[in-house]
N, C-alpha and C positions, 0 to 999 in steps of 0.2 A: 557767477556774476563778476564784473567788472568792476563792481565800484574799489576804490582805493588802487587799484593795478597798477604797478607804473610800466606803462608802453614805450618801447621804443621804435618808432616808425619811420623806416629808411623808406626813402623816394629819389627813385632813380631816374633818370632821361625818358622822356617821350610825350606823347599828346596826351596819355591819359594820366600826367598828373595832377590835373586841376581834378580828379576824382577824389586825390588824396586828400584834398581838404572837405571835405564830405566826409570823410572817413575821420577824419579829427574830430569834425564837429560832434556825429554818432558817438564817439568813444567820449569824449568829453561827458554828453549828455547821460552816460553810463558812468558818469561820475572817476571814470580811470585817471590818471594824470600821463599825460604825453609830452615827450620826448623826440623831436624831428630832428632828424640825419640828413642833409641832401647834397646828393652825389653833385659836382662842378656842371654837368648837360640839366639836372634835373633844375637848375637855377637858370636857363636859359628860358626858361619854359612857364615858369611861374616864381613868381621873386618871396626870398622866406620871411618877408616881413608878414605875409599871408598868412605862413603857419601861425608863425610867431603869435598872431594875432588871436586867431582859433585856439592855439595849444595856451596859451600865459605862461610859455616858457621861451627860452633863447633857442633860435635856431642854430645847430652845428654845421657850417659846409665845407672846414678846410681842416686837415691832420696836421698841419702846422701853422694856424692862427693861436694866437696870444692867449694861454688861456682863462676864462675868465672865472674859475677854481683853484684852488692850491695844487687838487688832486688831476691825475693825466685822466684828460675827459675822454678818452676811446675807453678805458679800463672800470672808468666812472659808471660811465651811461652802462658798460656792458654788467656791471654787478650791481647796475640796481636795477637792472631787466625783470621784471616775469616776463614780459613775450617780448619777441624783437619782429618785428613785420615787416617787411621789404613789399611797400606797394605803391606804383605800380615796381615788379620785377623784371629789368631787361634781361636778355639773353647775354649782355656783358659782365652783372653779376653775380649770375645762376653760375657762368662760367670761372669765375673767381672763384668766387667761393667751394665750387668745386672740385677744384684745382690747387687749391693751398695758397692761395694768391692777395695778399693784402697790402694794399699800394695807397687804400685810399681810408676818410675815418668811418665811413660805413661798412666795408669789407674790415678795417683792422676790429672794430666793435664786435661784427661777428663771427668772429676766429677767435675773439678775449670773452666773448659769452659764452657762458652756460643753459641759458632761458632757453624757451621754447622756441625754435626760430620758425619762422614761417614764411613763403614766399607766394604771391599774388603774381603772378606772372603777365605781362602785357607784350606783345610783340607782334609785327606782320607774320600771317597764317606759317608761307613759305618758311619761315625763319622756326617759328614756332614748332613745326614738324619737321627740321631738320634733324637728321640723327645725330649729328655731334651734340646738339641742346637737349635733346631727347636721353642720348646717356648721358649729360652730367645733371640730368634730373633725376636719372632715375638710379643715380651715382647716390645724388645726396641726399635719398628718399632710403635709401638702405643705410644710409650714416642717419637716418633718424630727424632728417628736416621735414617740414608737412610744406605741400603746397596746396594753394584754393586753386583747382583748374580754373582757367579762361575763360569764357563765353563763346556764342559763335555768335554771326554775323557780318556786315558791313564792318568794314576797319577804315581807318583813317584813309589810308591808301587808297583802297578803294577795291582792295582784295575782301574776297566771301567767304569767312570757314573761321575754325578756333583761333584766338589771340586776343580779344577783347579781354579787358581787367574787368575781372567779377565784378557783379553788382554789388555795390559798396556797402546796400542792406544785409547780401551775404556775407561776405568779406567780417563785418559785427558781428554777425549770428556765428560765423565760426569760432572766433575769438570766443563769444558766449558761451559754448557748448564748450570748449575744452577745457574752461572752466570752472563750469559746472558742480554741483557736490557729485553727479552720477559719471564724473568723465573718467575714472577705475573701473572700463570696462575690459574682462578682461581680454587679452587681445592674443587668443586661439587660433584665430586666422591668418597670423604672418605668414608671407612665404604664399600661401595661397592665393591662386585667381579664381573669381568669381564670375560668371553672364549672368545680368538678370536681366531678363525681358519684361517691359511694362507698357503698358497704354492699348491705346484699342488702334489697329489699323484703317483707313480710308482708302475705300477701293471707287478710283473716279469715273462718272457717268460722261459728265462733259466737264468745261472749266466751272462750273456754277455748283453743280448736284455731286456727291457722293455716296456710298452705302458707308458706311459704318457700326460702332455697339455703344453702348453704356459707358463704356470704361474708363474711368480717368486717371487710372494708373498710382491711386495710392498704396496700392500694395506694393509693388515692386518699385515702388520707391519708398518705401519702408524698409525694403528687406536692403536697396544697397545701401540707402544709411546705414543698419546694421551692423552688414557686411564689412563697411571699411571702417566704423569704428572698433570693430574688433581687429582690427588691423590688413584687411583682402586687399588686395590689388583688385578693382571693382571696374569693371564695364557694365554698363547699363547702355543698352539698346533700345528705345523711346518709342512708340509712336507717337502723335500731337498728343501734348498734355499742357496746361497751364501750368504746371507744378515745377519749383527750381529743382535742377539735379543737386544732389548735395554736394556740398566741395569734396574733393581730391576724389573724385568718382570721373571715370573716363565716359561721356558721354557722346552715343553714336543717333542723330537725330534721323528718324524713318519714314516713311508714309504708309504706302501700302505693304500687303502683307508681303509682296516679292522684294522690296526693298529690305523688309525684316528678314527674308530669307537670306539675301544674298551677305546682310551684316553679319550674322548668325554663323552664318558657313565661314565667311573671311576670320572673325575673330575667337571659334570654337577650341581650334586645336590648342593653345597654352592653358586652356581652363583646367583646373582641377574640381571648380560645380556649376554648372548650367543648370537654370532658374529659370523655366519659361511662365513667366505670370501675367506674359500677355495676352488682348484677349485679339488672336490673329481671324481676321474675314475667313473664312472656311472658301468663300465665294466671289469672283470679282468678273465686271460686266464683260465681256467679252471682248468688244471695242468700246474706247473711249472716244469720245466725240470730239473735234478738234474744237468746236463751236458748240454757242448753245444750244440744245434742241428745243426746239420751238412748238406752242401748244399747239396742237392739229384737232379735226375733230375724229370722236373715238377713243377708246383704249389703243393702249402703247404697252409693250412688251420689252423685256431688256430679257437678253440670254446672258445667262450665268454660266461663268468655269470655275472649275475646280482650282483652288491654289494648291501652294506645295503644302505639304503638312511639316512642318519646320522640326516637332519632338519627333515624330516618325524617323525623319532623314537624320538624326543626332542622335538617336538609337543604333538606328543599322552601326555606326563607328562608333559607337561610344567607349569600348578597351575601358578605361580604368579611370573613367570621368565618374561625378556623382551627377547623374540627370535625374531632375525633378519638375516633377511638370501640375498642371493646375487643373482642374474642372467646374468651370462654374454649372451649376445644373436647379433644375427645376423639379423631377422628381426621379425617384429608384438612384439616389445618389451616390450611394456607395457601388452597386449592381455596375452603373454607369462608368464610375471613376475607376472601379476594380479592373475592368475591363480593359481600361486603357494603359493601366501598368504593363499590364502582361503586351499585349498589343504593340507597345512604340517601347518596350524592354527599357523601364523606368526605376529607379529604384524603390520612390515612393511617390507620392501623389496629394496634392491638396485640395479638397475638396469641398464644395460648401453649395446650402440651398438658399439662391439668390431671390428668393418668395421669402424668407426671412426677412421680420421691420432689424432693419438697425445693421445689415450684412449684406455682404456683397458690393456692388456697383455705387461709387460716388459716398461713402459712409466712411467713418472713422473707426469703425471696430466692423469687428467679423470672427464670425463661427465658423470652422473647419473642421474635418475630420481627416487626418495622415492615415493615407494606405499603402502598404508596403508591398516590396514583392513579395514577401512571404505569404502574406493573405493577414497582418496584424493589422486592425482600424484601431485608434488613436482618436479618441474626442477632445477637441480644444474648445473649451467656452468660451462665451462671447468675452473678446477681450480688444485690446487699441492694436491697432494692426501694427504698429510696431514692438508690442511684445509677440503678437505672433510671428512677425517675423524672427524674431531672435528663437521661437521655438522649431521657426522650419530651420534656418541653420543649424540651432543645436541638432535635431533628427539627421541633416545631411552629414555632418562630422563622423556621425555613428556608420556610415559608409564609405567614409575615406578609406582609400586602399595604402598599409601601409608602406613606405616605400625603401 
């Protein structure tokens, strides 16, 4: 929980900082006491009497204004931190700070802190996937900073793809979870990446109709929560789901099942476990219609092809990866799912009958049974799919190869 925390919330340059006062308000109402930094752009943008307002404390904006303590306020604010958050986060002091670079009272703050730091990043797309930003992220994610990935969408500019500042609800909820009484989880997964695949694919008829499944992808969004609290470098590959991706999880959004293929292939090789707990169209119509098809009379027919089978192909190369794969099934479920080990050269297999109340598709808990290649089945009771998740990871660990 939050209550009592004291925050300290840098806000840097750009259009999304009137987000940060939303994020004051939330933490406030979490009872924390906050603390605002604002870098000299981030005052062009929204004036600090606003924080001021929301936080019921003095706004900091200059390393050499008068100070209104005894004590030196960069050395202040930074020791009486528990978290320091940098939201929104430019790409100028992701770059600072990763650099050794402290010029300003929000960079000198966190270079004199010890707190949690955490960064909320905001920037145009192009900017945001540039490589030099990219390694001093992933610079200062191995020096032990956390970031909440971005969003995607519509940016200010007018560019389409990641750099949006997290939704301010998550942005809270992260802060909430890491401090937690359960947030000593312990973090076995450093150093490892992880794919998990989740959601159901959409295979399209025309722009109106789709085929699609059940799936709304809580499990594989169980498992990369898991996965990156234990510490993984976490890709999660989506198809439409309502569900938020968890922060600091790299999220690649899909459609259809060949969009899932072609993510899957692009991003497999640095994995050291692939998690396919999507539920991929086995089948997609043959041609899509440009237009609507229109009722006529009579039946209507649509031809079906075959898609790629995604574990199959992550089989044939798999060397010294942990591949695990999923089966939802209706009857002879283990027969079924055994089958498919041996078949697509898996290590083990999750398995569950989706005719169970309370399991499978759109539900909070579920019943599986791990089947390995050896031929061991493994019964997990019905439990919240996010402890099941933490029991498929513990299972895949047990097949790391060691290196």
């Amino acid at each position: 929980m939050l209550k009592g925390k004291n925050i300290v919330l840098g806000v840097t340059g750009g259009v999304a900082v009137y987000k940060a006062l939303d994020i004051v308000s939330r933490l406030k109402k979490q009872g924390a006491n906050i603390d605002v930094i604002m870098t000299k752009s981030a005052t062009e943008f929204v004036r600090p009497q606003a924080f001021q307002a929301l936080s019921l404390n003095l706004v900091v904006t200059d390393l050499f204004e008068t100070p209104r303590y005894w004590d030196i306020e960069h050395i202040s604010l930074a020791q009486k931190a528990d978290i320091l958050l940098v939201a929104p986060a430019t790409a100028n002091i992701i770059g600072k700070v990763a650099n050794g670079i402290a010029d300003d009272m929000l960079s000198t703050t966190i270079m004199a802190s010890t707190a949690k730091v955490i960064f909320a990043p905001a920037m145009n797309t192009k900017m945001y996937e540039n490589p030099v930003v990219q390694n001093n992220i992933s610079k200062l994610k191995s020096l032990g900073y956390k970031f909440i990935n971005p969003g995607s969408g519509r940016l200010a500019c007018g560019d389409i793809g990641a750099g949006k500042l997290a939704d301010t609800e998550d942005i809270v909820q992260y802060l909430m979870d890491i401090e937690s009484p359960d947030e000593e989880v312990e973090q076995d997964l450093v150093g490892k990446n992880v794919l998990i695949t989740a959601g159901p694919t959409i295979e399209r008829i025309d722009p109106i109709r789709y085929i699609t499944n059940r799936s709304t992808g809580k499990m594989g969004y169980a498992i990369a929560s898991a996965a990156e609290k234990r510490g993984a470098n976490v890709t999660l590959v989506s198809g439409p789901t309502s569900i938020a991706a968890p922060p600091n999880v790299k999220l690649v959004k899909v459609n259809s099942a060949l969009d899932m293929y072609e993510a899957v292939i692009k991003h497999k090789d640095p994995q050291h476990i692939i998690i396919k707990s999507a539920a991929v169209a086995d089948y997609r119509p043959e041609t899509a219609n440009e237009h609507k098809i229109k009722k006529l009379p009579g039946d209507m027919a649509i031809n079906l092809v075959r898609n790629p089978d995604i574990l199959l192909e992550l089989g044939k190369t798999k060397g010294n990866k942990v591949l695990v794969g999923f089966a939802a099934e209706t009857n002879n479920v283990v027969e079924y799912a055994a089958g498919k080990v041996q078949k697509k050269n898996l290590d083990f297999i999750v398995a569950n009958d989706v005719t169970v109340k309370d399991c499978g598709f759109g539900t909070d808990t579920n019943m599986v049974k791990f089947i390995d290649k050896y031929g061991n089945v493994e019964d997990i009771d019905k439990s919240p799919k996010y402890d099941i998740a933490n029991r498929i990871l513990d299972k895949a660990k047990e097949f790391i190869k060691v290196e």
